[in-house]
C-alpha positions as CSV (number, residue, x, y, z in Angstrom):
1,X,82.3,73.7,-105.0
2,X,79.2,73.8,-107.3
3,X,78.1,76.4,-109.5
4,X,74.6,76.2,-111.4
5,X,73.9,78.8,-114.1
6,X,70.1,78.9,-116.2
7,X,69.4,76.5,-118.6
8,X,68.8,77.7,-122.0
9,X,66.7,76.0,-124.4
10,X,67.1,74.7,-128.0
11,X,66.1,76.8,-131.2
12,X,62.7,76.3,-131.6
13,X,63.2,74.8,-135.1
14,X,65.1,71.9,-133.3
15,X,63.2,69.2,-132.5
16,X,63.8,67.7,-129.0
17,X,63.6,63.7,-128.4
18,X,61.7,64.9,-125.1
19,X,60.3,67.9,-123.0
20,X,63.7,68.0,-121.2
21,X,67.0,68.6,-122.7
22,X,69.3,65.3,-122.9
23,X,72.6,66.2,-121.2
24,X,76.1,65.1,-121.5
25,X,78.7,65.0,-118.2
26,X,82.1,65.8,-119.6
27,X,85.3,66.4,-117.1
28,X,87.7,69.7,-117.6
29,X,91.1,69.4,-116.4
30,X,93.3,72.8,-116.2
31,X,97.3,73.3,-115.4
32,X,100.0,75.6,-115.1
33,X,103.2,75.7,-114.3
34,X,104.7,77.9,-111.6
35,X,108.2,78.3,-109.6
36,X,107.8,77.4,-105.9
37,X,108.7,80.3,-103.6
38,X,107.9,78.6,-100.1
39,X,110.0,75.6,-98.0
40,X,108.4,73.7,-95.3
41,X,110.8,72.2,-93.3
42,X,110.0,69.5,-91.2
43,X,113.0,68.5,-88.5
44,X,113.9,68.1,-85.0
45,X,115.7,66.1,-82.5
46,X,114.9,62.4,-80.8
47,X,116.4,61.5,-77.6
48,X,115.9,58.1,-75.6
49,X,117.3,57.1,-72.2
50,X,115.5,54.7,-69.6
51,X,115.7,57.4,-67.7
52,X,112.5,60.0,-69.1
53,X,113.9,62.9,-67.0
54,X,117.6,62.6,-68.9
55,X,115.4,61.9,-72.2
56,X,113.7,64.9,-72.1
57,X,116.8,67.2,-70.2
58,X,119.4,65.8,-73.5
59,X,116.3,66.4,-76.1
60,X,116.0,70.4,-74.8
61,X,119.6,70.8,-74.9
62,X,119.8,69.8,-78.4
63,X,116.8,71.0,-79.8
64,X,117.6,74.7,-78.1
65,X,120.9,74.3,-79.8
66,X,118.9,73.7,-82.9
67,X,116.8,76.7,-82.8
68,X,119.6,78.8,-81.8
69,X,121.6,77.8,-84.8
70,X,118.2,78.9,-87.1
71,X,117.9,82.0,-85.6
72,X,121.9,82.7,-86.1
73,X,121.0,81.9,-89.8
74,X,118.4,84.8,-89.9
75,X,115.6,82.7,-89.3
76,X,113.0,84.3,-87.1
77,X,110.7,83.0,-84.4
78,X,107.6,83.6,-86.3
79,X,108.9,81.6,-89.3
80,X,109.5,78.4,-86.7
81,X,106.2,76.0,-84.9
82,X,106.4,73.0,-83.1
83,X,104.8,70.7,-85.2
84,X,104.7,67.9,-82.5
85,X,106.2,66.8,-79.2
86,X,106.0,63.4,-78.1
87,X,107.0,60.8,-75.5
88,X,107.0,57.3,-75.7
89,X,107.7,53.7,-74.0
90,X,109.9,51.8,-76.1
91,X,109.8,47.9,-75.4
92,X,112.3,45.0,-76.6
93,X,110.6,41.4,-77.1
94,X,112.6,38.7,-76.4
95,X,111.4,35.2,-76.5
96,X,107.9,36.8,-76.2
97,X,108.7,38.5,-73.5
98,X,108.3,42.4,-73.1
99,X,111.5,44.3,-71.8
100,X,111.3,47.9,-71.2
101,X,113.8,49.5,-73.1
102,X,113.7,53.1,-72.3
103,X,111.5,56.3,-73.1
104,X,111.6,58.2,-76.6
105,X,111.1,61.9,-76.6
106,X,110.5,63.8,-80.0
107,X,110.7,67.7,-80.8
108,X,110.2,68.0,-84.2
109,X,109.8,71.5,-85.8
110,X,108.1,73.3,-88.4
111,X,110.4,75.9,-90.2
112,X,109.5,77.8,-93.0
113,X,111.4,80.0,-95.5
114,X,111.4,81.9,-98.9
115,X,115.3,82.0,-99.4
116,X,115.0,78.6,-101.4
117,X,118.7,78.6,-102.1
118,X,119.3,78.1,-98.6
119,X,117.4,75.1,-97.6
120,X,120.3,72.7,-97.7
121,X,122.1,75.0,-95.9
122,X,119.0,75.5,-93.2
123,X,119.0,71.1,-93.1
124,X,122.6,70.5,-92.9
125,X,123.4,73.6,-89.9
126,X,120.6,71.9,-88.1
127,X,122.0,68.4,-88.5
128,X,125.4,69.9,-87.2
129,X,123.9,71.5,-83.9
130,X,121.6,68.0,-82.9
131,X,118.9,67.6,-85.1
132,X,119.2,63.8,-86.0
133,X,115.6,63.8,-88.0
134,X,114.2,64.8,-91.2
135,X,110.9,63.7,-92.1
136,X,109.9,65.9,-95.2
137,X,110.8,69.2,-97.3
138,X,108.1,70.6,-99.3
139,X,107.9,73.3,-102.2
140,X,105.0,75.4,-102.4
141,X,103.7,79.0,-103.2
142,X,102.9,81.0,-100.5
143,X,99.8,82.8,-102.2
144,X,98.4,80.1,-104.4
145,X,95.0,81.3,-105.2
146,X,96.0,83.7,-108.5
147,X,97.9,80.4,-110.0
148,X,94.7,77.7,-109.1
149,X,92.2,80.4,-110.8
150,X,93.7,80.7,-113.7
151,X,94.0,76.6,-113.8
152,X,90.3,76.6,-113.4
153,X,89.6,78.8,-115.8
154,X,91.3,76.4,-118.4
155,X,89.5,73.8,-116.9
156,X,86.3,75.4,-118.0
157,X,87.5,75.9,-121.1
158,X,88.7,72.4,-121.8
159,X,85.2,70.8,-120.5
160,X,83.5,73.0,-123.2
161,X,85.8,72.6,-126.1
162,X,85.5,68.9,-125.0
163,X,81.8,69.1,-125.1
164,X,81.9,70.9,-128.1
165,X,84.0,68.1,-130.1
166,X,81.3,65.3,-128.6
167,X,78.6,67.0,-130.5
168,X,80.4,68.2,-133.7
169,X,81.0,64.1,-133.5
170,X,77.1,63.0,-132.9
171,X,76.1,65.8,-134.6
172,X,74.1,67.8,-132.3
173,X,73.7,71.0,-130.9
174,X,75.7,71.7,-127.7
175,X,75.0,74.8,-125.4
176,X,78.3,75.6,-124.4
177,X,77.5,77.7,-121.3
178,X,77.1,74.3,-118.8
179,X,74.3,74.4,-116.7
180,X,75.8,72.6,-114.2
181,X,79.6,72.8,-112.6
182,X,81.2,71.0,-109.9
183,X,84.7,71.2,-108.7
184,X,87.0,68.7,-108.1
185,X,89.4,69.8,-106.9
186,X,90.8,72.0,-104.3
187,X,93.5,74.9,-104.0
188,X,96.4,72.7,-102.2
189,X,99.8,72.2,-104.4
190,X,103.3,71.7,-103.6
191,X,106.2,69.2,-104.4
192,X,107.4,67.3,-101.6
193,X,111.0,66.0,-101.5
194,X,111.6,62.6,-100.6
195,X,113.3,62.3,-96.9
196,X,116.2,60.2,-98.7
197,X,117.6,62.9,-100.8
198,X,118.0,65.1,-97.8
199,X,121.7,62.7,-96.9
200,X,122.5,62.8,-100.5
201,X,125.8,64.9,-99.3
202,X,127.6,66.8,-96.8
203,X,126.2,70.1,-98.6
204,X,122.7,68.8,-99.2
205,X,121.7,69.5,-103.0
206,X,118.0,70.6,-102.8
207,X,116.5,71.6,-105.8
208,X,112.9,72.7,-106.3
209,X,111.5,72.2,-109.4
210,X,108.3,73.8,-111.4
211,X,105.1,73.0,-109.3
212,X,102.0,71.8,-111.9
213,X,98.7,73.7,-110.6
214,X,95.8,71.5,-111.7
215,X,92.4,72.3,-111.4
216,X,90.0,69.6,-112.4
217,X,86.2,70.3,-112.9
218,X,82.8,68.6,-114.0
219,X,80.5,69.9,-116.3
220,X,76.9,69.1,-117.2
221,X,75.8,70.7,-120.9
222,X,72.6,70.3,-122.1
223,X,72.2,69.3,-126.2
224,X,69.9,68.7,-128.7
């Protein structure tokens, strides 16, 4: 996003080196800390058989199992999505010759929850009634926008104290209200967890930490 506001010009008892005001670039960077209070959940079930019809018959068993055992935990349809369902050819080589191996079928689900305490819970229930994949879990705040203003905010502020110090240095006069603002960055944070911590025991430990909400931004000041 760009933001342009008027250019203001020098005292009049300040001479200029030209008609135009020189200008310096300088880049603001903003943060704040904040407690997660969203998991994404990504898990489901893989199935393979040479057979596609027993693949795909033994991956709905299991995943309905699944999804049966998330709704006895008070997890409601509307906080699960299929995130993707795939089937695929799997193939052996052997002495470079290609062997059909059998078909995989994927299921894998989106689930999503604000009772953080229970995610380990949520990933090992699910491991117990078939799901034999995890690919990610992910901390994040379900209404971000408040946290990521107030991050760019400080980002302004930073890029003009910045700007400030480079002139107070050269000794010249900068306006602090830039002229010019772009933004860097966007609004997306969370903390992913690594797939491997998910097995770290038979209760999984899953711990979400503060989340840093930067905002990074670049500023165009005009001096003299």
């Amino acid at each position: 996003m760009m933001y342009f506001y008027p250019q203001i010009p020098c005292s009049d008892n300040i001479k200029l080196s030209s008609s135009k005001n020189p200008t310096m670039k300088v880049h603001g960077i903003g943060n704040i800390k904040a407690e997660p209070n969203l998991a994404l959940i990504n898990l489901g079930v893989v199935t393979e058989d040479k057979d596609l019809e027993n693949a795909q018959k033994e991956n709905a068993i299991k995943s309905n199992a699944v999804l049966n055992q998330l709704y006895a935990m008070n997890i409601s349809k509307n906080q699960i999505s299929t995130a993707s369902y795939t089937i695929e050819p799997h193939y052996d080589y052997v002495e470079g010759k290609q062997i059909f191996r059998g078909y995989k079928v994927s299921n894998i689900l989106n689930v999503r929850t604000k009772e953080l305490n229970k995610v380990g819970e949520i990933v090992d229930n699910a491991v117990k009634a078939g799901a034999n994949i995890v690919n990610n879990i992910i901390f994040t705040i379900d209404n971000n926008t408040l946290y990521y203003n107030k991050a760019l905010s400080l980002a302004v502020k930073d890029s003009i104290a910045k700007a400030i110090n480079i002139g107070n240095t050269l000794g010249v006069k900068v306006q602090e209200i830039p002229f010019n603002i772009i933004e860097l960055t966007t609004s997306s944070i969370n903390e992913e967890i690594p797939t491997e911590k998910v097995y770290a025991a038979s209760t999984t430990p899953i711990i979400p930490g503060q989340i840093n909400v930067v905002a990074r931004i670049e500023a165009i000041f005009n001096y003299c």
